[in-house]
Structure formats: C-alpha cells, structure tokens
C-alpha positions as CSV (number, residue, x, y, z in Angstrom):
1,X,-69.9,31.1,29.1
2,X,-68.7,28.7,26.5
3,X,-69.5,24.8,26.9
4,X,-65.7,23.4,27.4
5,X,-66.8,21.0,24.5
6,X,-68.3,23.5,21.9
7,X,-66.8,22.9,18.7
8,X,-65.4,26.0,16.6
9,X,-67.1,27.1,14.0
10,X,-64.2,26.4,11.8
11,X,-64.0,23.0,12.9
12,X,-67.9,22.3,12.0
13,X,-67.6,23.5,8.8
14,X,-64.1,21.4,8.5
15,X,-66.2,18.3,9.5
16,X,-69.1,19.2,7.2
17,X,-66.6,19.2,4.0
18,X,-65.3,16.0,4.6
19,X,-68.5,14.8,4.7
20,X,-69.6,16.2,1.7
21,X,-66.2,15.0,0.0
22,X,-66.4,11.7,1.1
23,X,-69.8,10.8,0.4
24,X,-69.1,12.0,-3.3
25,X,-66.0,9.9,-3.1
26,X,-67.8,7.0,-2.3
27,X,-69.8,7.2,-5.0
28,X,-67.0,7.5,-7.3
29,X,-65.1,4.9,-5.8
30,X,-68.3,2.4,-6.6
31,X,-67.4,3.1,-10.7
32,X,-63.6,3.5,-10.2
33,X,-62.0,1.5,-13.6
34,X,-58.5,4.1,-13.1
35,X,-56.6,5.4,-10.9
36,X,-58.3,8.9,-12.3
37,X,-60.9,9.9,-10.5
38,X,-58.9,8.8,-7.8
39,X,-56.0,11.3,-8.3
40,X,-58.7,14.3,-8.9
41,X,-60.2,13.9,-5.1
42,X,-57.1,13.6,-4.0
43,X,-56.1,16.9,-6.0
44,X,-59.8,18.3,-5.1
45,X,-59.1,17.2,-1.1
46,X,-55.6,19.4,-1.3
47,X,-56.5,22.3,-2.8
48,X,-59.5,22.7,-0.2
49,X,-57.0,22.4,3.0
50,X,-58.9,19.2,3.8
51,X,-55.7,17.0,3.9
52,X,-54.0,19.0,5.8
53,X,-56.7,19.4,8.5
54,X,-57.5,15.6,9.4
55,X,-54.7,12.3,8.4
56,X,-58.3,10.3,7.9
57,X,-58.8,11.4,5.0
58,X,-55.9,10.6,3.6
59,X,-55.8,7.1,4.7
60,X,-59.2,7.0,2.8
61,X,-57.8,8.0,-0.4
62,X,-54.7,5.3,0.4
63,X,-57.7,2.9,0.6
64,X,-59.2,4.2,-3.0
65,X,-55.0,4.2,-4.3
66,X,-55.1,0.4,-3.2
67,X,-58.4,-0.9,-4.5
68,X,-57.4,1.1,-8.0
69,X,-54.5,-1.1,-7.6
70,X,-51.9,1.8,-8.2
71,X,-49.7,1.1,-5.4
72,X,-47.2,3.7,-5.9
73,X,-49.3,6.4,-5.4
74,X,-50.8,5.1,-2.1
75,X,-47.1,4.6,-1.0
76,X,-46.2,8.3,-1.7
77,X,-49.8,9.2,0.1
78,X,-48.7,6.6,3.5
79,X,-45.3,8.5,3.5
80,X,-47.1,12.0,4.1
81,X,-48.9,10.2,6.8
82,X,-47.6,10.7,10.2
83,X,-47.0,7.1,11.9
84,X,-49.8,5.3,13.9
85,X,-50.6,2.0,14.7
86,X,-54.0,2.0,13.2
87,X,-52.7,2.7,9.8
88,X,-50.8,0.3,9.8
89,X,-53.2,-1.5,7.9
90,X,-52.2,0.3,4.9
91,X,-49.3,-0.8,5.2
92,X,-50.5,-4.5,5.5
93,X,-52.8,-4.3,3.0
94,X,-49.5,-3.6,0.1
95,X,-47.3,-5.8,1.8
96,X,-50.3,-8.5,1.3
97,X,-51.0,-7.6,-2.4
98,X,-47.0,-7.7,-3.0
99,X,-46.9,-11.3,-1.2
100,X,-50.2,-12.2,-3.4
101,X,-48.4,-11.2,-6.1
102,X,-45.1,-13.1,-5.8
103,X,-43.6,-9.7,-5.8
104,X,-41.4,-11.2,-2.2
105,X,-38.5,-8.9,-2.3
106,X,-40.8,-6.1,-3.0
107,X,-43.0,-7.1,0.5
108,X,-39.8,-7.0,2.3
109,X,-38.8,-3.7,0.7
110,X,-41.8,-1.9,1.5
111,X,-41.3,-3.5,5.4
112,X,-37.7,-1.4,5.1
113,X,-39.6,1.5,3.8
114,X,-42.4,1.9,6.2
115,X,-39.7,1.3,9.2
116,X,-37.2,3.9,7.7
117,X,-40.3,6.2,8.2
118,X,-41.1,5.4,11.6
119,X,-43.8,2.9,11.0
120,X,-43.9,-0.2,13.2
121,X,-45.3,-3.7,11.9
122,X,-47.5,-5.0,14.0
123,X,-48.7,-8.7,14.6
124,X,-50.5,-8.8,10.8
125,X,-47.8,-7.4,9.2
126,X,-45.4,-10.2,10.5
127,X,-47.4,-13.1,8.7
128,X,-47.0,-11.7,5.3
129,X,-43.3,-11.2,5.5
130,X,-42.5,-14.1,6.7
131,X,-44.6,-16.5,4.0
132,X,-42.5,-14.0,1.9
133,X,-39.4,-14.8,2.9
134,X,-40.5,-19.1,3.2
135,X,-41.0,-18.4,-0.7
136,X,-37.7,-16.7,-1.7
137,X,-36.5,-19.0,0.2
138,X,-34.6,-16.4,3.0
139,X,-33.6,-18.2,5.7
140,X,-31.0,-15.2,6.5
141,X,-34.1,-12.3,6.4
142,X,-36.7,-15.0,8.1
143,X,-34.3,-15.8,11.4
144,X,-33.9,-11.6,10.8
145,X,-37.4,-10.7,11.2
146,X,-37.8,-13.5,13.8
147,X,-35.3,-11.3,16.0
148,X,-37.8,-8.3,15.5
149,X,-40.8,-10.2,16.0
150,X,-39.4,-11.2,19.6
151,X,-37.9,-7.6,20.3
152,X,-41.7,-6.4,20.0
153,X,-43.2,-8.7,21.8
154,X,-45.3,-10.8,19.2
155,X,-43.5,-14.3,20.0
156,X,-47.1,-15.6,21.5
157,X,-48.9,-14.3,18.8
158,X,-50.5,-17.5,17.4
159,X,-50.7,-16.0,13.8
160,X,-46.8,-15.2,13.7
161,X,-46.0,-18.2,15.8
162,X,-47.2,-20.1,12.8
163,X,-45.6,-18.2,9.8
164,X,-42.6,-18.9,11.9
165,X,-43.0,-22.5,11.7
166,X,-44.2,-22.6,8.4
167,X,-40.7,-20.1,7.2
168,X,-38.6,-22.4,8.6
169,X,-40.1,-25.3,7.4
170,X,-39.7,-24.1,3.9
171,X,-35.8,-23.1,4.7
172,X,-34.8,-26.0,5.4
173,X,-34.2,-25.1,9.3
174,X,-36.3,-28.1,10.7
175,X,-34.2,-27.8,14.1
176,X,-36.1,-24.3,14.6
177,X,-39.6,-25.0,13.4
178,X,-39.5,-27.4,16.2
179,X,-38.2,-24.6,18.6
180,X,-40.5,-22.4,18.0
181,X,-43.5,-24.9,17.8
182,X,-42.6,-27.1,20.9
183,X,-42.5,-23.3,22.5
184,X,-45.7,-22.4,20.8
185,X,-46.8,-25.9,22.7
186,X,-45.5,-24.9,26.0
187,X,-46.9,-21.3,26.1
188,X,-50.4,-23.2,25.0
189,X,-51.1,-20.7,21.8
190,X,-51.1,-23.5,19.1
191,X,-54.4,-24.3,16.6
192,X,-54.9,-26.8,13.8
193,X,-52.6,-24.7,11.6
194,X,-50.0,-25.0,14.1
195,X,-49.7,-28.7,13.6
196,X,-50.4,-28.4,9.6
197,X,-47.3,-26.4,9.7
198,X,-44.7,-28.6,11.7
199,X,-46.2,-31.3,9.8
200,X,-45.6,-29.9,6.5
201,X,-42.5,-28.7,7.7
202,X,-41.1,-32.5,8.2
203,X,-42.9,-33.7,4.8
204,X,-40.5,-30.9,3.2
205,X,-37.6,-32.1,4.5
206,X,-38.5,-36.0,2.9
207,X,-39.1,-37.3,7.1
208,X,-42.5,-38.8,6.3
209,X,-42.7,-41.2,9.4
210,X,-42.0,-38.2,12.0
211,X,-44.8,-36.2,9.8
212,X,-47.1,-38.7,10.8
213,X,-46.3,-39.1,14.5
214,X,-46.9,-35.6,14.8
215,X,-50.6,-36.2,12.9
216,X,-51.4,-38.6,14.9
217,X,-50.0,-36.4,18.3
218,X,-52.4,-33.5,16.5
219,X,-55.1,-36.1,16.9
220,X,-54.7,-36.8,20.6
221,X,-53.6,-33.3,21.4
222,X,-55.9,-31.0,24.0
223,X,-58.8,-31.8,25.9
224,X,-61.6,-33.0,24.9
225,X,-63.9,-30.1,25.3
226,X,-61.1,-28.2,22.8
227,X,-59.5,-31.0,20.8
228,X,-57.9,-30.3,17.5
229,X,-59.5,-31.6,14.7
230,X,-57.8,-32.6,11.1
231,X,-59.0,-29.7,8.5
232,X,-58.5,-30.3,4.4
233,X,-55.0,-29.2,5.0
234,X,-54.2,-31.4,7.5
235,X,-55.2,-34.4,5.1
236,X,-53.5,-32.9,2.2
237,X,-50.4,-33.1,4.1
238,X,-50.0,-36.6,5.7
239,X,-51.9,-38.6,2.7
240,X,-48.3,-38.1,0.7
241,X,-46.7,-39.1,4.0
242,X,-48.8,-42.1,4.2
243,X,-48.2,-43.4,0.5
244,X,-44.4,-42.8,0.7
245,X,-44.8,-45.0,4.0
246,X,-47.1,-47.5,2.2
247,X,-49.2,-46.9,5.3
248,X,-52.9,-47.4,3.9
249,X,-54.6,-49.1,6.4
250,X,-54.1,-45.4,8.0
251,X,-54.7,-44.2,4.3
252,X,-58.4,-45.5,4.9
253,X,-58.8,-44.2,8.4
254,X,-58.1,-40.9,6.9
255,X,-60.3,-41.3,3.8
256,X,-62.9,-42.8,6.8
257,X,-62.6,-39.3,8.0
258,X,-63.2,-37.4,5.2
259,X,-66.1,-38.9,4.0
260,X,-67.5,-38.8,8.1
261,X,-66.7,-34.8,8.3
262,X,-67.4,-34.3,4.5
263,X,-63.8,-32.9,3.8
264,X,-64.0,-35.8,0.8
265,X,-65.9,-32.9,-1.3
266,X,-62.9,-31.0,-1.3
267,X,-60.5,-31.1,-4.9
268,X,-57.4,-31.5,-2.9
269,X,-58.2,-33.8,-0.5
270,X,-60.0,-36.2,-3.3
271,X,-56.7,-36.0,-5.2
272,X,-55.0,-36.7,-2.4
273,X,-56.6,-40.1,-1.3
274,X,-57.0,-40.8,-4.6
275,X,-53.0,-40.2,-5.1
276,X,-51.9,-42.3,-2.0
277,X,-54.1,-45.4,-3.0
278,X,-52.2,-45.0,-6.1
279,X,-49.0,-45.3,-4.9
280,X,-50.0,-48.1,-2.5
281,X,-50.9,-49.9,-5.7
282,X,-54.4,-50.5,-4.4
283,X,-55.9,-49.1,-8.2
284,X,-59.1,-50.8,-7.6
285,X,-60.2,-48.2,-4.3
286,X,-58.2,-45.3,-6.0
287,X,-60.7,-45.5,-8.7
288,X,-63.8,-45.9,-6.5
289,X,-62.9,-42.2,-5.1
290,X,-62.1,-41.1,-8.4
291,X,-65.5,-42.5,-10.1
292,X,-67.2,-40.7,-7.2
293,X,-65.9,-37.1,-7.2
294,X,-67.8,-34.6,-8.6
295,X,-64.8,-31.9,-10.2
296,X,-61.7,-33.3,-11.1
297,X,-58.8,-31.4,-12.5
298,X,-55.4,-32.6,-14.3
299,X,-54.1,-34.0,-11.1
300,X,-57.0,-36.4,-10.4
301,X,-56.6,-37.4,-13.6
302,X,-52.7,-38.2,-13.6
303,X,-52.9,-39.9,-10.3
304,X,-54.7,-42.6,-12.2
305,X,-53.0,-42.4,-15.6
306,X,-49.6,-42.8,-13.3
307,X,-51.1,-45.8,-10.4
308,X,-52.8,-48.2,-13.4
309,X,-48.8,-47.7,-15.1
310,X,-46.9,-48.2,-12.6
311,X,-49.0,-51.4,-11.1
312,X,-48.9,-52.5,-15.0
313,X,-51.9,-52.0,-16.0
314,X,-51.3,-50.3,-19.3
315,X,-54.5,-50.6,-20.9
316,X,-56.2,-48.8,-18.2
317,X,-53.3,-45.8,-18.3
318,X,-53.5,-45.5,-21.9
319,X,-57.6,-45.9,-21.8
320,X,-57.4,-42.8,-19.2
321,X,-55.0,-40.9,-21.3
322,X,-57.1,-41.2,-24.4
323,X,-60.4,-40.2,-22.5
324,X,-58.5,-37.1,-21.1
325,X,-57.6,-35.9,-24.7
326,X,-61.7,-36.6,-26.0
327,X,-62.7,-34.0,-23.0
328,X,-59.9,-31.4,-24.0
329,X,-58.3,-31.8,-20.5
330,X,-54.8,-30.0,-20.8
331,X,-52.0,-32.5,-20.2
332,X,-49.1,-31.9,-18.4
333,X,-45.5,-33.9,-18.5
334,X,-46.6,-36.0,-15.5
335,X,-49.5,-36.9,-17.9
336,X,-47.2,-37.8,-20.7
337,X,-44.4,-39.5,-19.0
338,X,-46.5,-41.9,-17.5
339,X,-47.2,-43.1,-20.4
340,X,-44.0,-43.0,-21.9
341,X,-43.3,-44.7,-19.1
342,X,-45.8,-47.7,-19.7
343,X,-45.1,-48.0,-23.2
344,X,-41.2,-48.3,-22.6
345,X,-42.2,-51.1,-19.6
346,X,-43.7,-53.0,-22.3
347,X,-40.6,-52.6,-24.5
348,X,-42.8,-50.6,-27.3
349,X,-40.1,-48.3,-27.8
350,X,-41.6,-46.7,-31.5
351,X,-44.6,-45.9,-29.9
352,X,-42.9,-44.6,-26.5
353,X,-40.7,-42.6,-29.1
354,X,-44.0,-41.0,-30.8
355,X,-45.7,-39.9,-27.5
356,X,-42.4,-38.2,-26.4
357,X,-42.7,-36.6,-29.7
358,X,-46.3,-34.9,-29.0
359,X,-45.2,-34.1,-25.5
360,X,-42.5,-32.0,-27.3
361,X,-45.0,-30.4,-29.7
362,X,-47.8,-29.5,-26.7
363,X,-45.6,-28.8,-23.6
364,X,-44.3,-25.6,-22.6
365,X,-40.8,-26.8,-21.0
366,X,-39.9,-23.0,-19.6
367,X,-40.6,-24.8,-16.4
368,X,-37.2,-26.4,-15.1
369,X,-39.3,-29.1,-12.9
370,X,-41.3,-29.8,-16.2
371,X,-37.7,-30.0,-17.7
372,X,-35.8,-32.0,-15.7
373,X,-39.3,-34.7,-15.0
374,X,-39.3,-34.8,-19.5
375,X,-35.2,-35.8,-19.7
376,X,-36.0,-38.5,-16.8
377,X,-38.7,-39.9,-18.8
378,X,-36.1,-39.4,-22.4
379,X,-33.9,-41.7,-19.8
380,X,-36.3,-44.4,-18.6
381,X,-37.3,-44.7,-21.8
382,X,-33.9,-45.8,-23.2
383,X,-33.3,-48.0,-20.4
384,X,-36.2,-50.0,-20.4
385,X,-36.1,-50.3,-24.5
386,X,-32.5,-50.8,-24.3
387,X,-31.8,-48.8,-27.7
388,X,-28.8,-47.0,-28.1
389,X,-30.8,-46.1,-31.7
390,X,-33.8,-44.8,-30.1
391,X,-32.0,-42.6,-27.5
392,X,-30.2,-40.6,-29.9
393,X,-33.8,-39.9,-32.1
394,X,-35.1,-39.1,-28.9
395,X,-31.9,-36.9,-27.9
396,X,-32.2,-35.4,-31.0
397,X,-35.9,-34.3,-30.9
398,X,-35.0,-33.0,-27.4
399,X,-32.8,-30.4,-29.0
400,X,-35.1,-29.8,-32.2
401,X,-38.0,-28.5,-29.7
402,X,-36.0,-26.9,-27.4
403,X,-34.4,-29.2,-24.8
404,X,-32.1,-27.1,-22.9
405,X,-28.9,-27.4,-23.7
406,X,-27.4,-27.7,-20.2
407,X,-28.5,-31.3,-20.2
408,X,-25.6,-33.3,-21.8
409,X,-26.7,-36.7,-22.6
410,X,-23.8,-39.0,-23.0
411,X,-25.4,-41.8,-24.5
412,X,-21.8,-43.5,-26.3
C-alpha cells in the first residue's frame, strides 16, 4: 500500500529540476550586469514546463527582473502570477524603487495595476504610497488611500499610522495629522517617529511654538521603563523651531543632549545646532560646534557664512567664503547671497554688484527656489545701496545669464 504522503515520481523529478535550475541561476544572478542572462532562464524555465508547474519560481526570476533593475519585465512576470499575499513583496519591492526614484505617479500606478489584477496591498505596501503621495503633494489620492487603509484594517498599524501623519503633514491638512496621531495616541501604537512626524508636520505649516510643545510632550511621554527618546531626527526638527523662536537656552539643552547620547557626530544634527545658534546671533558657540565637527558639507559652511553676516560681522563671512573657495567646496546661492548681502549692508555696492556677477557665471538657476532666493538678493541689494544705477546693471546681467523672464523688475 502506498504511504498517503509518497510523492509521485513526476513530482520528484519536478523538484529535482528546480533545484538544478535555481542553483545555476544563483550563480548567474552573482555576475548579472543585464537583464540577459536573466531573460534566458526565464526562457530556459518555460520551455522546460517548470513555470508552469510551481508560481515560486517565477517570483524568483521577479526577484532576478528587480535586482537587474528592468522593471517592466518583472511587472509582466507578477501579472502571470496568480495573487497571494506573500508575493506581495514584489509588488512592494517596485513600488519602493519607483518612490526611491521620484517616479510618485508611477508608484501609485503600479498600486492601480496590481489591484486591477486582484492583488491586495498589505501594511508595507501602504507606507510607500503614501510618502508618494506627501511628495506630489496629493492630498486628494492620500485622504483616498487613507479610506482603503481603514477598509482593510491597517489603521493601528504603526508603520502606516505614521506615513499618515507624515502625508498630511506635507499636504497641508494639519487638522488630520492631529486626527490620526491623537488616535494613534489613544490606541497606544505610537514610537519616536510618530512624534518626529506631527512635529514636522507643525514646523511645515510655519507653527514653530506648537512644534516644540509637542517635543517637549515627546520628552515626557510613556513610562519610564518605555520612554521615548529624541533620535537625530527628532533634533533636526525642533532646532529650526527653536531658532525661529529665539529659544536657545532650550537650543543648548538640546545641543547638551547630543553631545550626552553622541547624536552630535551626526552631519545633520551638527548643522543643525550650528544653524540655530546662528540665527540666535550667538556666532561665538555656533563656531565652537563648527570648529569641532569632523565632516562638514556646504550647509555647515553657509550657516556661518550667513550667522557672522547677518550679526555684522563681515570680515568673518567674507573670511569663510574665501576659505570655502581655497578647499574647492561648491557654493550654492545661499553661499553667495550672504555675501551679497553683507557687502550691500556695508553700502559696497561695486563689489556686491561683482559677486552677483560670479554667482551668475557658477550657479545653475534651473532650480526655481535657487531662482526666486538670487532675485531676493538682486533686491536687497538695491535697497540697501540705494542705486537706481546699480539695479538696472544688475537687472541687466540677470537677463544676460539667464534670469527668467517671468520676473519683471520694475525698478522706474
């Protein structure tokens, strides 16, 4: 009598070919520079019957489509794929690449695709769509997919509790990143990124005191076997709050706090103490942290360039600038403009006038930010010099290099 769990021999011999193919195809996969190789097991598993025998082995050769970065092809391969939850991943995994990419409307696409063929996100899927539609910004398809997120039963998922907040935030709908995050609070699912979100969410819409109530809530929040605990993003986010609010006494508690959990080594947290004691005009401990960090990038570097102008002191800013152009560090317009800006302070207009005319000749103004932060500083310098002369020259060059032309500049 047959054992009720003997295997056919077809089925052994089924087993021992995908075996055999796959350990060939990891080896290929280890020297895979095209999508090539890739497309020949995938010819090689279908002409043997293998793919249609057993769905894993075609979600391996999705995997191998998606690390040969050919997209496309692993999409046609998914849609020959019968749904299941567990590969779902694949799914993920483009949707995740597309977001990486800034390809947002294409992450939301293939959401509409995989559900038009009976796929169902799950709670990773959710995260990536909605940091997708924070960027666009789509408020419309974010309060959308929050709908479907609640329909499905992920609303106390922690992960797409905070996306939500987060998507919000970035639409402009403070009034629901607070709904969903005081009912993350009530249903007791929030973590540290929980609270980075709302308060980010409150810096974005220019509320800086409420963003650091809710810091300093984070701080007390939980007991104390399980209290939160500020993270580098957390410091990155209320340090701005804190300079707009002039706040530094709690400026050096949280630089205190750095240096005590070591979060001082990161670049962004560095820049950012080193930009709020800046903007609280205290130059002399901005530039203690700044002596004392180990990498510094363009924005360290402008945080000075900008505090030692705006506080007056020129000869440091213009000391900074020139030591950023001996190392080769590449200047931006908040670089130049500071020091247009201190030059036109001091009523030096020909020499305000000459650095405009290098920021012309070595900025790329495709950016409209970069754009619009180069005609304030074409402005502020013919206010300060008070040169109706100076203003055309400058108006003029503006055009010559460039300038859009949607900025008229009615300077009779």
């Amino acid at each position: 009598m047959r054992h009720p769990f003997h295997r056919p021999l077809h089925f052994n011999r089924l087993h021992h070919h995908l075996l055999a193919f796959f350990s060939t195809a990891a080896h290929v996969l280890k020297k895979c520079d095209s999508i090539t190789k890739v497309k020949l097991l995938h010819q090689q598993l279908t002409v043997k019957g293998l793919a249609a025998s057993d769905n894993t082995a075609l979600q391996k050769i999705v995997g191998m489509y998606i690390a040969c970065d050919a997209p496309s092809e692993a999409i046609l391969t998914l849609s020959r794929l019968p749904p299941s939850p567990s590969s779902v991943f694949w799914w993920n995994s483009l949707i995740r690449r597309a977001v990486r990419l800034r390809l947002l409307d294409h992450a939301l696409e293939l959401c509409h695709g995989m559900q038009s063929l009976g796929w169902r996100p799950d709670g990773y899927t959710f995260p990536f769509l909605l940091k997708a539609c924070g960027e666009l910004p789509s408020f419309r398809r974010g309060a959308s997919f929050h709908g479907v997120v609640c329909t499905l039963g992920y609303e106390n998922n922690v992960f797409v509790g905070n996306a939500l907040v987060a998507m919000y935030g970035r639409c402009g709908d403070l009034d629901s990143a607070r709904q969903v995050f005081d009912e993350m609070i009530h249903s007791e699912i929030t973590d540290v990124i929980s609270w980075n979100s709302i308060v980010a969410a409150y810096m974005q819409s220019g509320d800086s005191k409420k963003a650091v109530q809710m810091f300093y809530r984070m701080t007390s929040y939980g007991k104390l076997e399980i209290q939160l605990r500020p993270d580098a993003v957390s410091l990155v986010n209320i340090l701005p709050a804190l300079a707009s609010v002039l706040g530094s006494i709690q400026g050096k508690e949280a630089h205190a706090y750095a240096l005590k959990t070591h979060l001082i080594d990161d670049l962004f947290v560095g820049n950012a103490i080193v930009d709020m004691y800046a903007k609280c005009g205290l130059m002399d401990d901005a530039n203690k942290v700044f002596e004392r960090m180990e990498s510094k990038d363009v924005v360290s570097w402008n945080a000075m360039v900008s505090g030692n102008s705006q506080i007056g002191r020129f000869e440091d800013a213009l000391g900074l600038f020139e030591k950023m152009r001996e190392e080769k560090i590449e200047l931006n317009v908040v670089t130049w403009s500071a020091v247009i800006a201190g030059y036109a302070q001091r009523g030096h207009g020909v020499e305000a006038l000459d650095v405009f005319r290098q920021m012309l000749l070595n900025v790329n103004n495709n950016d409209n930010g970069d754009e619009q932060m180069a005609v304030n500083s074409l402005i502020d310098m013919y206010a300060k010099c008070k040169s109706i002369d100076l203003a055309r020259v400058s108006v003029s060059m503006w055009h010559q290099f460039g300038g859009p032309c949607a900025y008229d500049l009615n300077l009779t």
